[in-house]
Each structure stands twice: as C-alpha cells, then as structure tokens.
N, C-alpha and C positions, 0 to 999 in steps of 0.2 A: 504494500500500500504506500502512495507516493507520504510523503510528509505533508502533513500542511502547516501553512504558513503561520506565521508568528503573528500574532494581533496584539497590538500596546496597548495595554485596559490607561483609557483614558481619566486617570481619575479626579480630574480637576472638573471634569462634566460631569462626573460622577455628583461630587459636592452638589456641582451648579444647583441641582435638580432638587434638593433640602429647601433654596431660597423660594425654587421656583413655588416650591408645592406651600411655604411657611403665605406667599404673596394670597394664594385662595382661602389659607386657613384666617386669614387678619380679615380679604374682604366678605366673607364668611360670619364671622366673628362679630364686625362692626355693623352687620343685619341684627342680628339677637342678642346680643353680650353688650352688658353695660359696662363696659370700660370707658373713664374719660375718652382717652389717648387714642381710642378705636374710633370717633367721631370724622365724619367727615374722609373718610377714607377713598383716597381715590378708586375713582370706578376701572381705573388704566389696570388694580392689580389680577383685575377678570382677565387676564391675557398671559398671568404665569400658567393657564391650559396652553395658549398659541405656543408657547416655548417649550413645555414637554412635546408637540406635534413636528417641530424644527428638530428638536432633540433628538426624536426618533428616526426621524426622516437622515438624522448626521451619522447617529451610532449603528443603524442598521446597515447602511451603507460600506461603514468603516469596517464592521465587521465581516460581511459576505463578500464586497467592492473583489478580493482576492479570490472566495472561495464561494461562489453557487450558492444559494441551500441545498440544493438536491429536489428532491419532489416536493411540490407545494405543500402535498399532506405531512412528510415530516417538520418542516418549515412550519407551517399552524399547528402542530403540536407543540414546537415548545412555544411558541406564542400565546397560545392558550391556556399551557401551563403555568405562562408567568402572570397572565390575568386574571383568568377563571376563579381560582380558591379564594382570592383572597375579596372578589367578587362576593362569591357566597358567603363569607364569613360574616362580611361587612349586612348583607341582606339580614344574616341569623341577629346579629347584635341589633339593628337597628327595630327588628319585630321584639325582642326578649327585653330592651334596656328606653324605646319611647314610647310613649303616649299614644297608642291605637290609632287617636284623630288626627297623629301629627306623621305618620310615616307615609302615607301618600292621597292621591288622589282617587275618587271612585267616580264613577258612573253607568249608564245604560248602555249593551251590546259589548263594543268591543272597547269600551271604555273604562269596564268592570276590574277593579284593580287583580281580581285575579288573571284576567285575560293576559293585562299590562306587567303581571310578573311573571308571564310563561314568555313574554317577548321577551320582558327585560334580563333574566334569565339566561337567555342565549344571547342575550348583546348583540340584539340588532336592532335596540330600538329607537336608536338617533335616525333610520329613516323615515320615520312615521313624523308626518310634522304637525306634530300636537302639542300646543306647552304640557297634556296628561301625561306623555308618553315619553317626552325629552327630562324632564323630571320627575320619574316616576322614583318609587322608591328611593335606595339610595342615590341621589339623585345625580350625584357627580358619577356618575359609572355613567351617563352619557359620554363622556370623554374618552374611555376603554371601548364602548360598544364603537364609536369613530374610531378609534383606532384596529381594529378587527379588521374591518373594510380597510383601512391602511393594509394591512398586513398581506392578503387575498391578493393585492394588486400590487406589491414590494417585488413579487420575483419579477413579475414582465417588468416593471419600472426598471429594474437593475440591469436588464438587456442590453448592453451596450454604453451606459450610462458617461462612460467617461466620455464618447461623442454626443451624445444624442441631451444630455442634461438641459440645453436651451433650448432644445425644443418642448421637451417631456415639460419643464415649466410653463412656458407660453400656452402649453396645450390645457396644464390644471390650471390656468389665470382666465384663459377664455371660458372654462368651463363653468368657474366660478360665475364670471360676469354674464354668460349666459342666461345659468340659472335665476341670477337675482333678475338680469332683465327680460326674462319670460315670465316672471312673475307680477313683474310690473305691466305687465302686458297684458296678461290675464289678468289686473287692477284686484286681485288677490289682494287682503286687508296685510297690511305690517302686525299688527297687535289684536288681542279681542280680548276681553273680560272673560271669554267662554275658554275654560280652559282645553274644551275640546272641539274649538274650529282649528279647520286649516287655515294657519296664517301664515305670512314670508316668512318672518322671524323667526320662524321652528319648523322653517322651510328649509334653514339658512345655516341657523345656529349652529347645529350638529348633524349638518350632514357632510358626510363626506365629499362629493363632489365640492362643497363648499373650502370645506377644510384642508383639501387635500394640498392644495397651494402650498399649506404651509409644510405638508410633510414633503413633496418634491423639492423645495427650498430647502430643507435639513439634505436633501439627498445631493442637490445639487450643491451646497455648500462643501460637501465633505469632498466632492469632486474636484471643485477649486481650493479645498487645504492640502488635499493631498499632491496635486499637482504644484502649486506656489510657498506652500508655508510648512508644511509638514519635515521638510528635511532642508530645510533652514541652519547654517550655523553661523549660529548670531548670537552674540554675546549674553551675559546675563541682562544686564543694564536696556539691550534693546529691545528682546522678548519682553520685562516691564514695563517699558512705555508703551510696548505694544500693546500689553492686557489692559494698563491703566487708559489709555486714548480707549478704547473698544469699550468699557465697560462706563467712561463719563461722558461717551457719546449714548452709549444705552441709558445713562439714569437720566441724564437730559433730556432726552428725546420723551421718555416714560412719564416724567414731571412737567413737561414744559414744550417739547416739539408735537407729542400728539396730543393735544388739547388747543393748539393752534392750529392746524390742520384741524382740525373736526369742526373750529368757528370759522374758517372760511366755505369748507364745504359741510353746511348743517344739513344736505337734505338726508332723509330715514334710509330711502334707497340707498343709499354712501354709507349710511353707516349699518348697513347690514353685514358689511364686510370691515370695511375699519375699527367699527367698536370693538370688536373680539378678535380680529387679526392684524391691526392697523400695528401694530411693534415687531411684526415675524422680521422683519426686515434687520432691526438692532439687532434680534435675541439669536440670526444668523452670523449677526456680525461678532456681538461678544463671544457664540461659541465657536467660530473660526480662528477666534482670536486666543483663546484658552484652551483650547482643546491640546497641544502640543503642551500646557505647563508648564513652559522651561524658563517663565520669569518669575519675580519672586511671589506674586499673585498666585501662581499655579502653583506657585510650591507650597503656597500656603493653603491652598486646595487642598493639594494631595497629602496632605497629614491625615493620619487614620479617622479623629474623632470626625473632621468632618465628610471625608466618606462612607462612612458609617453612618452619618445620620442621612445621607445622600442614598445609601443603601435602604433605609428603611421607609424612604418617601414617599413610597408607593402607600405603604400601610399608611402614613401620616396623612395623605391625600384621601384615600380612600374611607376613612376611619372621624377621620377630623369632626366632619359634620355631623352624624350621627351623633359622636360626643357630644355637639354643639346643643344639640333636641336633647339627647336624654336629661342634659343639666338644666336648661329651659324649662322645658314640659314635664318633663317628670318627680325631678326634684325642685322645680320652681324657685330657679338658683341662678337666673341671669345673670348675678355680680361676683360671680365664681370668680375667684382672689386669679389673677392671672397664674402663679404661681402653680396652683392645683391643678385648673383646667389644662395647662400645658405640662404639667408632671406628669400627670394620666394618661394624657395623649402620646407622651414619647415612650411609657411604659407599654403601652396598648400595642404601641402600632413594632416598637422591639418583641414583643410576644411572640404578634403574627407573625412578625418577618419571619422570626427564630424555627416558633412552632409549626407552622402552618406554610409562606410564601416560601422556603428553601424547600421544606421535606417534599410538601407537592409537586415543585418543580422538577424534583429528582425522579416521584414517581411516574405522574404523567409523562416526563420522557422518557420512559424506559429501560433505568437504570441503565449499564454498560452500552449499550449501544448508542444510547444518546451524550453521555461521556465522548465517546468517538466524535459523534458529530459538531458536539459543542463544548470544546474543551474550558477548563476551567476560567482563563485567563477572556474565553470570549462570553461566559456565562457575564462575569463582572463587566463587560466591556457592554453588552448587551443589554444589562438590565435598564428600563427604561423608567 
C-alpha cells in the first residue's frame, strides 16, 4: 500500500474555532441572560456560523487536497460520525433538562413537532424553509444539517480544485444570487409572524445552495494558501505582522466595515445574504493568514489549553443553548453568575467531547479500517 501523505494538523485553526463558537454562545446569551455587559450585542456575532462554513470548506480541503476520500459512502461516514452523536445527545438533554413549552415549535400536518424531529433527526432540515423547521428543536443543529449537504457535494467540488477553484466559486455566488432573486421574483414575503409560511428568509438562511459560497470560499482559500503562503520562509517577525494585519482587518471590518456597508445598501433583498454571510470574506482572510502558525499569534494558538478548548467547540456550540433554556425556563435563573453558567458549559461540552464525540467517532468509522483511512494527525486536522 502506497504511503500516504503527511497532513500538518493545523492547530492554530484548530483554537480559531473556540472564539468562533464563544461569538454564538454571547449573541445567544444576550437574547435571554441578564448580564449587564451582554446588552447591546452586536448582531455581526450571528456570522461566527459563516466562519465554521469557510473553516470547513479550508480544513476539508487541506486534508483530502492530496488524498481522494475514496467512495462518497466512506467519506459521509466519518462525517456523520463527527456530527451525528453529539446531535442526539444534545436532542436527549434539551427534552430531559427544558421546559416542555420551551424546546420547540408544534403544529398541524407536517408541522407537528414530531414530524419536525424525524426530519431534524437526519439533518436535513435546513431545506425546508420554514422558521418551524430551521429552528426546530435544538435549534443550532441547523448549521450541521447545512453542512451534510456541504459534505455530499465536497468530493465532486474537490475534482480538480486546484484549476477549477474560480470557477467552482463564481458558480456557488450565482447560485446564491439566483436563488435570493427568484425569490424576489416570485414576491415570496422576506418575514411572516407564521412561523410556518414559506418565507425568503428560511428560504435563505440555511440553505445550502445559499450557504455554500461560503464553504467553496474555505475550499478555495486553502487552494491559494497552499499555493502562495503555505511554504513560505519568512521570518518570525513577518508571519506576525502577517497574522496581526489579517486579524485587525477582520475585527474592523466585524465592528465597523460591515455595518457601513449594510447603511449604504439597506435593502432586505441584500441582506439576505450579507446579514449572515457579509464577513466570509475576513474570516477567509484571517484563516489564510493563520492557518500556517508560524508567527507569534499562531504560536500562541497552538498551545495545548487553547486547542483543547478548540477541540471541544463543537460540544460548546452544540450544547450552549440548551444550557441557555434549561437555566431560563427551568430553573428561572436568567442572572446565572457568568461564572457558573460558563463553568457548566465547559464541563458539559469536555464530557461529551470525552465520553461520547471521540468514542463515537471511533465507532461509527469502523474501528481499524477507518484508522487507515483517517489517520490520527488528519482526525485532528479535520475536526471541524
């Protein structure tokens, strides 16, 4: 069997991926939790999802870019593996630990929130565009069931990618702009109080064809690091300015360039796609710019505690909100001391990682054979 190739677990993207998911847990937070300091939270940190979608679209690439997956069906098994469990778990805690009225939505037909857990379930329910159905249950697991449909369409995307990358983009940007302007076309409402009409919005929000932009963008990013920056040797001193420009063009832009953009272009139509994706463009740049670690930024990255907590982000992402209900509604404990609520959660989401998102991952791929396919160093490089 030939060898395969070396893959550098990038672990300063690794970190990244703690802030990204910390950005959902505050604008989360600053919905329900009385904290002063949570007030007034910008609506920009709805977009640490757009940056897992770039992220995946980088690391997926970085990883296979050398080596195939092989058959699609091995390929979405470990995909599967790494979303699936900790999917269910998150369903079992959020039925066991909230408030009955407060875990989802119900209605008549297929509206019926049992219906909406047999879709949501399989994580396919970000094509249904319904705000019942885009938020059904736990309701951030829209983002996992978008990225599924990422995953399905990762092998053919990777076909040649190191030519074809400007197209394969152009081709997810029209598609985007398509869809939002056939929807404007068919005068389809943006919004409705019904949480079971079809609207743009959750025409929009979570679908793939929408989103995918921004995962061809992580694909195509990794296409230009690897070619320009990746084997770089360049001093310590210049990889730093490099992370530091990259990362104070990203908090500016976050704070201050997209909120000026959004006032010259106010119309809904615009920001059906800007609101939630309008920064894929920084959050490409800062991790083209870090992904190599080799200024003192990424080295400060890649120190254990915080890829560790980068490791565990998924549970913190997936986990977080639920927390968020159970202290609300159940214990009717809004002003939960920051302290505890975030003790809990890093406890919670270490468990599953520990107990539950690694042991799964092992099983569902198949023990030794999936070892072969996904060696250790690309497990960590992978995790998204």
């Amino acid at each position: 069997m030939p060898q395969q190739p070396t893959i550098e677990n990038l672990k300063a993207l690794t970190s990244l991926r703690f802030f990204a998911a910390m950005m959902i847990v505050v604008l989360h937070g600053s919905n329900s939790l009385a904290w002063p300091w949570l007030r007034g939270a910008p609506l920009a940190l709805a977009q640490g999802v757009s940056f897992f979608f770039v992220l995946s679209g980088f690391i997926l690439t970085h990883v296979y870019g050398d080596r195939p997956p092989g058959s699609i069906w091995t390929f979405m098994r470990a995909r599967v593996a790494r979303l699936w469990p900790v999917h269910v778990v998150g369903i079992v805690l959020l039925v066991v630990s909230v408030a009955p009225d407060s875990i989802t939505f119900d209605g008549p037909g297929i509206f019926s929130k049992w219906v909406v857990l047999g879709v949501n379930a399989m994580l396919v329910h970000s094509v249904f565009p319904f705000l019942a159905y885009t938020f059904s249950w736990n309701s951030v697991s829209w983002s996992i069931s978008t990225e599924m449909f990422f995953y399905l369409a990762f092998p053919f995307l990777l076909v040649n990618i190191e030519r074809t990358w400007h197209w394969k983009l152009l081709g997810a940007a029209v598609l985007a702009v398509g869809l939002i302007a056939a929807l404007r076309i068919a005068e389809v409402p943006i919004e409705s109080g019904d949480f079971n009409r079809f609207t743009a919005a959750y025409a929009t929000y979570p679908n793939p064809l929408t989103r995918g932009f921004e995962f061809v963008l992580g694909m195509s990013t990794n296409v230009l690091w690897r070619r320009y920056l990746s084997h770089q040797s360049r001093s310590l001193w210049w990889w730093t300015a490099v992370e530091v420009i990259a990362l104070a063009v990203c908090t500016w832009w976050m704070l201050t360039g997209f909120y000026a953009v959004q006032q010259q272009f106010p119309s809904p139509w615009f920001n059906l796609f800007f609101q939630p994706a309008g920064s894929c463009w920084a959050f490409a740049l800062a991790i083209g710019c870090l992904a190599s670690g080799r200024g003192l930024v990424g080295r400060l990255l890649s120190l254990r505690p915080f890829v560790f907590l980068g490791e565990i982000s998924f549970s913190i992402y997936m986990l977080h909100l639920i927390l968020i209900k159970a202290f609300v509604t159940t214990f009717a404990w809004p002003g939960v001391p920051e302290f505890v609520y975030f003790s809990v959660l890093l406890v919670l989401a270490t468990t599953v990682y520990l107990l539950v998102e690694k042991p799964a991952q092992r099983l569902l791929r198949g023990g030794s054979k999936a070892k072969t396919l996904h060696p250790p160093i690309a497990e960590r490089a992978a995790a998204k």
